[in-house]
Residue, then its C-alpha position, 0 to 999 in steps of 0.5 A: x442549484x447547480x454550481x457555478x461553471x459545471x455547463x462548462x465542464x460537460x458531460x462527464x463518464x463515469x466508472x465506479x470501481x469496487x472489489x467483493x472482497x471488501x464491504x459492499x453494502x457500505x460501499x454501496x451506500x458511499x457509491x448512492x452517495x458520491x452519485x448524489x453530491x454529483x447529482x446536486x452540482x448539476x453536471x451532466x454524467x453517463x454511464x454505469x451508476x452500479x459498482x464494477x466489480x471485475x475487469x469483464x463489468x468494467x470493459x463493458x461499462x468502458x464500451x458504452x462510454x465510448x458510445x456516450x460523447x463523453x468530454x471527461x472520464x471520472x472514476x469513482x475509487x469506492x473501494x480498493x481496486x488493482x490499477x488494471x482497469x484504470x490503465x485501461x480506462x486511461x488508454x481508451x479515452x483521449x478525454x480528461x481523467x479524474x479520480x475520487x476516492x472516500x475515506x471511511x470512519x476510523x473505528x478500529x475495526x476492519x477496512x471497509x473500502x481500503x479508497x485511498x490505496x486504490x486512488x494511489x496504486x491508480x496515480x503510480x500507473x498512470x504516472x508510469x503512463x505519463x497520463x495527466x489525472x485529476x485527483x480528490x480524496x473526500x467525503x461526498x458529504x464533506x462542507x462544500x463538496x459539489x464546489x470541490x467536484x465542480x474544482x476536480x472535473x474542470x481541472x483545478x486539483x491535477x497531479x503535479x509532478x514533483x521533482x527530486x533533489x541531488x543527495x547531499x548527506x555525508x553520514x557515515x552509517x548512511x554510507x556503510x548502510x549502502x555498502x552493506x546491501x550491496x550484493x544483497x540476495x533476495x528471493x522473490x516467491x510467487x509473481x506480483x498480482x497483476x494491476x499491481x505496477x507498484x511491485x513490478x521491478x526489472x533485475x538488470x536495474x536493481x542489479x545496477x543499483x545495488x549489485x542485487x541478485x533476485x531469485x525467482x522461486x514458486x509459491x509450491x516450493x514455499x507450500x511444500x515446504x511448510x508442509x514438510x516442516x519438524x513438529x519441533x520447528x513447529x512447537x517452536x513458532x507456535x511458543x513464539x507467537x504464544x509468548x507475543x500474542x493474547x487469543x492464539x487459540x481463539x482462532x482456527x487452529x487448523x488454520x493455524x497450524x499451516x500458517x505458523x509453519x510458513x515462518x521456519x519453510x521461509x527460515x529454510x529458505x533463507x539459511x539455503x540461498x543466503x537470502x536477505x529479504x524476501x518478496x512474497x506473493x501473500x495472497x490469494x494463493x495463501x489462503x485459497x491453496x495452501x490455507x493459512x495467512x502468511x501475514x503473522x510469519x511476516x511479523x515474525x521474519x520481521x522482527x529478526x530482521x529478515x524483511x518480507x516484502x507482500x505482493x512479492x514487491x522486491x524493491x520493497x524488499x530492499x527499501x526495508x532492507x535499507x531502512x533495517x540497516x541504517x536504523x538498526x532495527x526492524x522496518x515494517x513495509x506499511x500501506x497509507x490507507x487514509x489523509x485527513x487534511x482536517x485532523x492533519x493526520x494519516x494511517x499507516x496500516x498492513x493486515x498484520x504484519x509489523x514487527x512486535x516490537x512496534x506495538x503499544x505497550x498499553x495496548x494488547x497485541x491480539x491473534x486475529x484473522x484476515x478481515x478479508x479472506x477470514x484465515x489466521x494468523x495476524x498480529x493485531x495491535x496499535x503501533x506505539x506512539x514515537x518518532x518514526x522515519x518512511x522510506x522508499x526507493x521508487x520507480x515513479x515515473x520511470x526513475x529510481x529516487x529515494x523517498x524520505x520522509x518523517x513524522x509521528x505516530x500518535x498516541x491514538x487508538x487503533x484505527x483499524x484492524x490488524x497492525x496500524x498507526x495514526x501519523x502527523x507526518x512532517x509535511x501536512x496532510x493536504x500538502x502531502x497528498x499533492x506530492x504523493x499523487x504528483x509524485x505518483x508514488x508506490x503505495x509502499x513505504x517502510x517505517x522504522x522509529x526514529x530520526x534516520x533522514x540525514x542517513x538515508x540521504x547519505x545512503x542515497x548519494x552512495x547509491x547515486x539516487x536523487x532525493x524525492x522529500x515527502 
């Protein structure tokens, strides 16, 4: 039966999003799914009922909705996407914009369908924009669902901004924190990907900021370079990894090798420019050109405290320099792949990259590939269970913030693979996924153990930023 209101909401478009390089059968069958639960509210749809894949599909599916006398535009984040093709759906409809994303089982194995990321990449562009959105994270066969979509599609669930407050800490080793990433140098190697404005950033504003300096180097010198590296810098990292990691040679061990030699090319680079982090375009040219992951000499670089931002995001890399500075301990640069407001829980999750430190003692950190591109070296663990505290300095909406936020990583088993970790943040789940998506925050965040907020916020009045709270 058809629920109540859905004639008064109209014909509505539909872009269902997907990407090959994660599961596409399973994708598929959450795609036959969400159309069915859309199906049973008796709303009216047009267009492509099939997953898009790439920007050629998704233009030509755009094309035929213009044609279709659509009143509203709902696109289906199935799996993770860049947020090009959104932008783009975004700017070719003067008609209301919904996006839903699905979550997906946290079994311990691979991500799937990586949604959520999707969904959030998706709200910062179209915050960038100014572009209102509707926004839904669930099930399609969650209690209730076809009244939660009749809700989404006549504009009840709308991202609302959230604003931020002036910065009031006076914490000392807050304040030394500012000053000392003032000046700071950081090497930017190989550009963002593109539909990723989450890491784009402009150097006059972060030279503004914190009087940093960005450096812009190529991927080949970087490739170059770990070819080049000493058999001894190489029995050295590989001791290293060994001495962190059960199974190192259980995988490729050509792979291998050229992975493991990113981590002293990179320790070069740093001793050379005098860097203090790095932002690294990790893929695809790491596995399809040079043929090893840089994720395990992320974890490595980390764990000596020389941040390396992925998908060259340079103010990631000086977030976790910050974070680094005021907890005086590693900071893992994390994405939050999942909210559930039932289980009042998040994962945090990167392919492989947190500092070792942050392991679970009961667990064993593992050697393992990229779930997706299929290369080692990865680091594989459960992040341990403590008090944690997420930061980030953010561009939303067109002004520097500084984002603090807190919570818990449970005692929980690995949710999925590579380096991840079940949350209870301060704030309760439902409630936080408002402010993110009304924030239109970055899908970045760095994590650090322990209680550093007051810190943050000194940090942040010295560097003269208001304060967003998650």
């Amino acid at each position: 039966m058809p629920v109540k209101g859905s004639a008064t909401i109209g014909r509505v478009g539909l872009l269902p999003l997907g990407r090959p390089t994660f599961d596409v059968p399973y994708a598929e069958e959450k795609l036959a799914a969400m159309l069915a639960a859309l199906d049973r509210t008796g709303i009216e749809t047009a267009g492509s009922r099939s997953l898009l894949f790439d920007a050629d599909a998704t233009r030509a599916a755009i094309g035929a909705l213009k044609g279709a006398g659509i009143d509203r535009l709902l696109v289906l984040q199935v799996t993770f996407t860049d947020a090009g093709m959104v932008a783009e759906a975004a700017n070719a409809f003067d008609r209301p914009l919904a996006i839903w994303s699905v979550p997906e089982p946290r079994t311990g194995g691979r991500l799937r369908l990586n949604a959520f990321c999707g969904l959030n990449l998706a709200a910062h562009a179209l915050g960038l924009s100014g572009r209102d959105f509707g926004h839904l994270h669930a099930a399609p066969d969650a209690p209730g669902i076809e009244a939660t979509l009749a809700e989404l599609l006549s504009g009840q669930r709308q991202a609302m901004p959230v604003e931020a407050r002036a910065a009031i800490g006076d914490d000392a080793d807050g304040i030394a924190a500012a000053e000392a990433i003032r000046g700071a140098r950081i090497a930017r190697i190989g550009k963002h990907p593109d539909g990723f404005p989450t890491c784009a950033y402009d150097k006059a504003s972060i030279a503004a900021l914190a009087g940093a300096t960005v450096d812009e180097l190529d991927l080949a010198e970087l490739f170059d370079r770990a070819g080049a590296v000493s058999a001894e810098a190489l029995r050295e990292t590989r001791a290293a990894a060994d001495a962190a990691l059960a199974g190192l040679d259980d995988v490729d061990q050509a792979q291998l090798d050229r992975s493991l030699r990113l981590k002293p090319a990179i320790a070069a680079l740093r001793a050379e420019g005098k860097y203090d982090a790095f932002a690294i375009r990790c893929w695809p040219e790491t596995f399809t050109e040079y043929g090893g992951a840089v994720c395990g000499p992320v974890s490595m670089m980390g764990e000596a405290r020389v941040p390396c931002a992925c998908e060259a995001d340079v103010y990631g890399a000086l977030t976790t320099l910050l974070l680094q500075k005021v907890a005086d301990a590693p900071a893992f640069l994390t994405d939050l792949v999942d909210l559930d407001a039932d289980d009042d829980t998040g994962v945090v999750w990167h392919c492989g990259q947190a500092p070792i430190s942050m392991a679970d003692p009961d667990a064993v950190a593992r050697a393992t590939i990229h779930t997706n591109r299929k290369m080692p070296l990865l680091f594989e663990f459960p992040l341990k269970p403590g008090r944690v505290t997420f930061f980030r300095i953010r561009q939303a909406r067109g002004r520097p913030t500084a984002v603090i936020g807190g919570g818990e990583v449970l005692k929980r088993p690995m949710a999925f693979t590579g380096t991840s970790g079940v949350v209870r943040f301060d704030t309760p789940a439902k409630i936080l996924l408002d402010r993110i998506m009304g924030a239109a925050l970055e899908h970045h965040m760095a994590l650090a153990y322990g209680d550093h907020r007051n810190a943050l916020d000194a940090a942040a009045r010295s560097l003269g930023l208001p304060v967003l709270d998650l």
